[in-house]
BALOBA-1460 file (C-alpha; in Angstrom, 3 decimals):
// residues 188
<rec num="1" residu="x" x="0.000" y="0.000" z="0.000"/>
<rec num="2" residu="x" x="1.134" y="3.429" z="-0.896"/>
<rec num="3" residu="x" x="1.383" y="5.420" z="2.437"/>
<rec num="4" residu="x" x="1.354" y="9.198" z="2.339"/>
<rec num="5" residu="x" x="2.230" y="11.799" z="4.814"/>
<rec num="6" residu="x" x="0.552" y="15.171" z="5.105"/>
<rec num="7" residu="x" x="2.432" y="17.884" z="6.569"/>
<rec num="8" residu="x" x="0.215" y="21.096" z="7.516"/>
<rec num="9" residu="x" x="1.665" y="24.602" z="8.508"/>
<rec num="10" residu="x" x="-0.754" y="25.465" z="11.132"/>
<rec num="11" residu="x" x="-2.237" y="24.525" z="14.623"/>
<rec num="12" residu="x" x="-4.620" y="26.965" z="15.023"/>
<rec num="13" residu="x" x="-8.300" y="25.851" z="15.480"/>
<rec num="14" residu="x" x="-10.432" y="26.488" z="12.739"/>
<rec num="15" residu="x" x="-7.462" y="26.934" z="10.279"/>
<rec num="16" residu="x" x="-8.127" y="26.688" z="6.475"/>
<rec num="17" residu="x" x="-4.768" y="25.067" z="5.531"/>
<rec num="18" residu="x" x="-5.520" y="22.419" z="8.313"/>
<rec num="19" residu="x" x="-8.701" y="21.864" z="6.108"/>
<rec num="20" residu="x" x="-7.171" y="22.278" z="2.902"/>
<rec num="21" residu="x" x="-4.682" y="19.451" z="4.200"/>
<rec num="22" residu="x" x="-7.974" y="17.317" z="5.995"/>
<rec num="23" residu="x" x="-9.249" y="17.344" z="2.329"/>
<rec num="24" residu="x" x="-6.204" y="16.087" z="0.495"/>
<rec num="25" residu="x" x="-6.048" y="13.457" z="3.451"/>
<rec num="26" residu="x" x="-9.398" y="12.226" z="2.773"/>
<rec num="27" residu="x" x="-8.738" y="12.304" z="-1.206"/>
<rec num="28" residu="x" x="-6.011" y="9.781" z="-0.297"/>
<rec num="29" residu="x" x="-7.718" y="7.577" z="1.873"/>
<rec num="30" residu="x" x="-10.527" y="7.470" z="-0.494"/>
<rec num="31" residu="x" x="-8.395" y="5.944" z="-3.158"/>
<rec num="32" residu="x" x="-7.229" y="3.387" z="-1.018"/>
<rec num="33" residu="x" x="-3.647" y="4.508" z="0.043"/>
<rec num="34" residu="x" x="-2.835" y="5.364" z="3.684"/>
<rec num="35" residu="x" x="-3.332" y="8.827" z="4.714"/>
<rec num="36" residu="x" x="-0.974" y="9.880" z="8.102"/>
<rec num="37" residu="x" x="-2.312" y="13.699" z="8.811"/>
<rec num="38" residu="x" x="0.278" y="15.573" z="11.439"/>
<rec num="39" residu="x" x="-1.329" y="17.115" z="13.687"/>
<rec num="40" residu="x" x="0.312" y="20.249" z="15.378"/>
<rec num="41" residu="x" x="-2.256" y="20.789" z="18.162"/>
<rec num="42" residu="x" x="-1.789" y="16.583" z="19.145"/>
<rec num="43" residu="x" x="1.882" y="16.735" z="18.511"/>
<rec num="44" residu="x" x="3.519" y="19.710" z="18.540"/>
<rec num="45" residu="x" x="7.764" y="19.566" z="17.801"/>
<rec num="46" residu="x" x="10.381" y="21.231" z="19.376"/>
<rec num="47" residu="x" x="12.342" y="23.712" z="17.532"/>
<rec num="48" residu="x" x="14.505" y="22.087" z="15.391"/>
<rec num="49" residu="x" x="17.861" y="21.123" z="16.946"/>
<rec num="50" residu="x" x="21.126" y="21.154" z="14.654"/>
<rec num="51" residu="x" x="22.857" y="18.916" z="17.117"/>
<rec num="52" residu="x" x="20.132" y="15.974" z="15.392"/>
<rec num="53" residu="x" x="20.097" y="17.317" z="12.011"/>
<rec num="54" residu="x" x="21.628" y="14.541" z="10.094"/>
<rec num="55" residu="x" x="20.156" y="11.871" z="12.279"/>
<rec num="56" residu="x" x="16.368" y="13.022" z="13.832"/>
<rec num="57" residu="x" x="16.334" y="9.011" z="14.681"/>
<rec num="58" residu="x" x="18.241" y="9.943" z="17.679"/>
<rec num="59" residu="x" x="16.534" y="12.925" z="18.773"/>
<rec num="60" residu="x" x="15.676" y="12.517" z="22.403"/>
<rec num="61" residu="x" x="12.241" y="13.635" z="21.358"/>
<rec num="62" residu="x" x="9.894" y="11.170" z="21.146"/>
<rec num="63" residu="x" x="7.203" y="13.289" z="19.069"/>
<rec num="64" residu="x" x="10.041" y="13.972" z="16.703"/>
<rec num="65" residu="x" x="11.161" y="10.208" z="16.416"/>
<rec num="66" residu="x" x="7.393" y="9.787" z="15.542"/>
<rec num="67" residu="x" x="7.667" y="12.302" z="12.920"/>
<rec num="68" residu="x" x="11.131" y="10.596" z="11.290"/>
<rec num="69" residu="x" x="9.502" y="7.195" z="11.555"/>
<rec num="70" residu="x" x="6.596" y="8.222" z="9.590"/>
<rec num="71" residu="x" x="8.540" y="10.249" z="6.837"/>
<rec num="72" residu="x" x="11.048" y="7.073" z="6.555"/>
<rec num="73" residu="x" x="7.403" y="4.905" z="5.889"/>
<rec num="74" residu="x" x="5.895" y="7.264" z="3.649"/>
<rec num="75" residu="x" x="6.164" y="6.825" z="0.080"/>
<rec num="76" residu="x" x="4.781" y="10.639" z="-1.377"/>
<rec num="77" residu="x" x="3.947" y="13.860" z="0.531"/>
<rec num="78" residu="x" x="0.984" y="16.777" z="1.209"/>
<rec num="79" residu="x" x="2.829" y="19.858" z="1.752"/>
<rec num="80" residu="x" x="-0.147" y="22.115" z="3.126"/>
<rec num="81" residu="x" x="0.785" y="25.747" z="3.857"/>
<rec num="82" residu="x" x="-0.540" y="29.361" z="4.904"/>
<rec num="83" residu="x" x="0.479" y="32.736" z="3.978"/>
<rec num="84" residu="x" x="2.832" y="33.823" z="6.529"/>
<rec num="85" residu="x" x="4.807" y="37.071" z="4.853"/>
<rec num="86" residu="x" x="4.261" y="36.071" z="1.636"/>
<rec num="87" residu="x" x="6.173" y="32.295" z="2.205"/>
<rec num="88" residu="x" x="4.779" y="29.865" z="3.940"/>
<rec num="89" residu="x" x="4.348" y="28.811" z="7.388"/>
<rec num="90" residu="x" x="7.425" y="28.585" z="10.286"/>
<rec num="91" residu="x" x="5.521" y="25.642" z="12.203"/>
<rec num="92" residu="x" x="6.316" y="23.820" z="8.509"/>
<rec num="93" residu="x" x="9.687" y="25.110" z="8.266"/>
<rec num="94" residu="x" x="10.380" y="23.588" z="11.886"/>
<rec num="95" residu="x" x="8.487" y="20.738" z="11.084"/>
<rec num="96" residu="x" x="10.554" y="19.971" z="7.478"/>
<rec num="97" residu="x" x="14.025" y="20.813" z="9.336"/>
<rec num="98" residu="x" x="13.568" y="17.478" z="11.514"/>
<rec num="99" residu="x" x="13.570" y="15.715" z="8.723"/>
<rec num="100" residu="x" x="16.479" y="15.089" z="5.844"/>
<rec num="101" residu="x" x="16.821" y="14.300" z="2.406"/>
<rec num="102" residu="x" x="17.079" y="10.465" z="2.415"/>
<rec num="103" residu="x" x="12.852" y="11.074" z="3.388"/>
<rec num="104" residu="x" x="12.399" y="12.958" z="0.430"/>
<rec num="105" residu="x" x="14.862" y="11.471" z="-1.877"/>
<rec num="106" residu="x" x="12.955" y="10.918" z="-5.283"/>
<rec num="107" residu="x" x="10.071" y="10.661" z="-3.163"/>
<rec num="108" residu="x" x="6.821" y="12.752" z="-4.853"/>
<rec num="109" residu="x" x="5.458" y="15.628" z="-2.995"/>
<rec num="110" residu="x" x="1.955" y="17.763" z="-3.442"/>
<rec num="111" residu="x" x="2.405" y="21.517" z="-2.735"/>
<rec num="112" residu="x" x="-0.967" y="23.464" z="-1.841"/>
<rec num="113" residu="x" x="-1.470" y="26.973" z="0.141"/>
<rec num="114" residu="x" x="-4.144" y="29.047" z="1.389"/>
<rec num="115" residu="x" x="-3.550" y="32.748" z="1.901"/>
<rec num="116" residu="x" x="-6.084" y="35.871" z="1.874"/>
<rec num="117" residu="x" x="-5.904" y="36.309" z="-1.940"/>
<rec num="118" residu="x" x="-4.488" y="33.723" z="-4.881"/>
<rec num="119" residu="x" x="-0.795" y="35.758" z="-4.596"/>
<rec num="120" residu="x" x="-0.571" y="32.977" z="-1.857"/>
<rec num="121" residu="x" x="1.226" y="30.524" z="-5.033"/>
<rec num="122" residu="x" x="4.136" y="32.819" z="-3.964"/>
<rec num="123" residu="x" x="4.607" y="30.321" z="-0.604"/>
<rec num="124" residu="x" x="4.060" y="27.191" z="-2.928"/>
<rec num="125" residu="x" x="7.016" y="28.640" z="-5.124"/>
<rec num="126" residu="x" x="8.696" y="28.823" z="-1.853"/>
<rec num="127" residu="x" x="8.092" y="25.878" z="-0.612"/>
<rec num="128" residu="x" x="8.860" y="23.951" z="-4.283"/>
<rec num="129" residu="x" x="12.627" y="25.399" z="-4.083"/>
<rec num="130" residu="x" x="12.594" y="23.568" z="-0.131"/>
<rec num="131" residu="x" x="11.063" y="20.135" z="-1.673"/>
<rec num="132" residu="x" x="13.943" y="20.345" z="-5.001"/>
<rec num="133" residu="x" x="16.582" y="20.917" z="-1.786"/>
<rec num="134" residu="x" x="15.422" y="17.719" z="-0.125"/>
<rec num="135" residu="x" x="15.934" y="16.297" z="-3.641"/>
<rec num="136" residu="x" x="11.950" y="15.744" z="-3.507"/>
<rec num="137" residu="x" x="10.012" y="15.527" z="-6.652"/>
<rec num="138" residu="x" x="7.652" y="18.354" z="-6.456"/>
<rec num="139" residu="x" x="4.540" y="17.664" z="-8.613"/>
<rec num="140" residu="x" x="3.496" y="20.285" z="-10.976"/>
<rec num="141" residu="x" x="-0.103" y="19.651" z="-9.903"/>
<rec num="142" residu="x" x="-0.825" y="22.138" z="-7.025"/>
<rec num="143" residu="x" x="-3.740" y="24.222" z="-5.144"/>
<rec num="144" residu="x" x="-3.806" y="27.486" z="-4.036"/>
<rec num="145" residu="x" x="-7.293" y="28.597" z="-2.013"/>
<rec num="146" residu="x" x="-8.492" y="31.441" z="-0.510"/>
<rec num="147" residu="x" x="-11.613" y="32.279" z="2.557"/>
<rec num="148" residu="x" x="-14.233" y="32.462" z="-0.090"/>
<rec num="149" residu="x" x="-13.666" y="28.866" z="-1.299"/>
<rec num="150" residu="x" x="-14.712" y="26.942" z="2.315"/>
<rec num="151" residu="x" x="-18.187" y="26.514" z="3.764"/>
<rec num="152" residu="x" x="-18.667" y="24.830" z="7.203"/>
<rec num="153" residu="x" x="-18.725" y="21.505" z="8.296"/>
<rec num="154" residu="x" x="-20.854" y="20.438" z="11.121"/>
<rec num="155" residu="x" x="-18.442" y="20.972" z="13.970"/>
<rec num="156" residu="x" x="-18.425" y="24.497" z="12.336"/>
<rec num="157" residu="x" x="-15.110" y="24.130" z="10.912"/>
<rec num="158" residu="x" x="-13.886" y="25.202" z="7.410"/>
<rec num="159" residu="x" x="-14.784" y="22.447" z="4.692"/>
<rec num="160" residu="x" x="-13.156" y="23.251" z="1.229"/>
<rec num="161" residu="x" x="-16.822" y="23.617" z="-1.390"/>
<rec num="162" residu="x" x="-15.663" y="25.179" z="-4.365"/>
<rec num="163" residu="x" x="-16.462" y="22.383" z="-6.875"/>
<rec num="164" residu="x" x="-13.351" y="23.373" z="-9.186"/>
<rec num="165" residu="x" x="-10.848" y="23.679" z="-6.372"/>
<rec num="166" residu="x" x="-12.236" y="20.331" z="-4.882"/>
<rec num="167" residu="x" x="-11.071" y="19.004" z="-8.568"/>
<rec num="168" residu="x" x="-7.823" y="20.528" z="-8.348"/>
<rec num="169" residu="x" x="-6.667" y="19.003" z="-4.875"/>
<rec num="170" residu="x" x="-8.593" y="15.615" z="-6.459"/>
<rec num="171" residu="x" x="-6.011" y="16.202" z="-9.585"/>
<rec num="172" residu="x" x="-3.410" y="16.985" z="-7.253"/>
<rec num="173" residu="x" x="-3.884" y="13.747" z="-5.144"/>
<rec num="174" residu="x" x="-4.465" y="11.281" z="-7.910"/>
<rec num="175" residu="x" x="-0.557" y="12.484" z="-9.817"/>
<rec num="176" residu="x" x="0.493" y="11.981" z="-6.149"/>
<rec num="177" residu="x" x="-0.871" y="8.209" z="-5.789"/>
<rec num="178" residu="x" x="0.491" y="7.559" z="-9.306"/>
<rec num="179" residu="x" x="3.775" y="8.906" z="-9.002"/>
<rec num="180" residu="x" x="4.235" y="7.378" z="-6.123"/>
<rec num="181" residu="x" x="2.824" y="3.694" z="-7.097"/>
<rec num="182" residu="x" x="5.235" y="3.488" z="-9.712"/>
<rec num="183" residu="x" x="8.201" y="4.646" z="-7.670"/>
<rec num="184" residu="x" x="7.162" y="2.053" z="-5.534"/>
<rec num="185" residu="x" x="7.011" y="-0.416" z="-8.095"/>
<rec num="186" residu="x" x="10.666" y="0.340" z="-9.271"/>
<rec num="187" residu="x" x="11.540" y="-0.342" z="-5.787"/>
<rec num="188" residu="x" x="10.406" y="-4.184" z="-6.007"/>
């Protein structure tokens, strides 16, 4: 089974980019691939220490071990950011420098964003330059929303509605499962 891990840039309640990244997580499990969704208000990381940097195995933090464990399992990622001075997210940033290259390594990654108005695809550029660093395959396939395109959900948190957007992440998701299925497949 493909396993993918989805990486959002916020903890606060009632965040869009948490729902943006919900979405994509649901996408995934609804093809039939494992969906692992971080969450920051569960499990929230230290700041990065350099002292672990090439080996986050060892970090004497267990919620940071978790994180390395799962990005060792995964096979693709959901990079899910908001627009924090025009780039994305720190809580990302911290969360990306526990981790190393060997997780990304030729490993394919989905880059969306949420940010008051659609210049918010300046922190998925951002973020694609990170992904090429950790010698991840950034997927040109990416999703960019904005307050207007969420309803509610019952528990009166944001729910992504806009039909075409919905699409887009759906797009996004299925180039993920692909790319990733067949990079498995070479690994066999």
């Amino acid at each position: 089974m493909t396993n993918v891990l989805v990486l959002p840039g916020s903890s606060r309640s009632g965040s869009f980019s948490t729902a943006l990244a919900r979405y994509a997580a649901d996408r995934v499990a609804e093809a039939g691939a494992g969906a692992w969704l971080w969450d920051h208000r569960q499990r929230p990381l230290p700041p990065a220490d350099p002292e672990y940097h090439d080996r986050p195995a060892d970090h004497p933090d267990r919620t940071v071990r978790e994180l390395e464990h799962l990005a060792s399992r995964c096979d693709a990622f959901v990079l899910v950011t908001p627009v924090y001075h025009n780039s994305y997210s720190g809580l990302l940033k911290n969360c990306l420098d526990h981790l190393t290259m060997h997780h990304f390594r030729m490993k394919p990654v989905v880059l969306l964003g949420h940010g008051p108005r659609l210049t918010a695809v300046q922190a998925v550029d951002h973020l694609r330059t990170v992904v090429r660093g950790l010698y991840g395959l950034a997927l040109p396939a990416q999703a960019v929303t904005t307050p207007a395109d969420y309803g509610s959900d019952t528990e009166d948190r944001p729910r992504l509605k806009d039909p075409a957007l919905c699409g887009r992440v759906t797009e996004a998701v299925t180039m993920l499962l692909r790319t990733a299925g067949h990079r498995a497949e070479g690994r066999s």
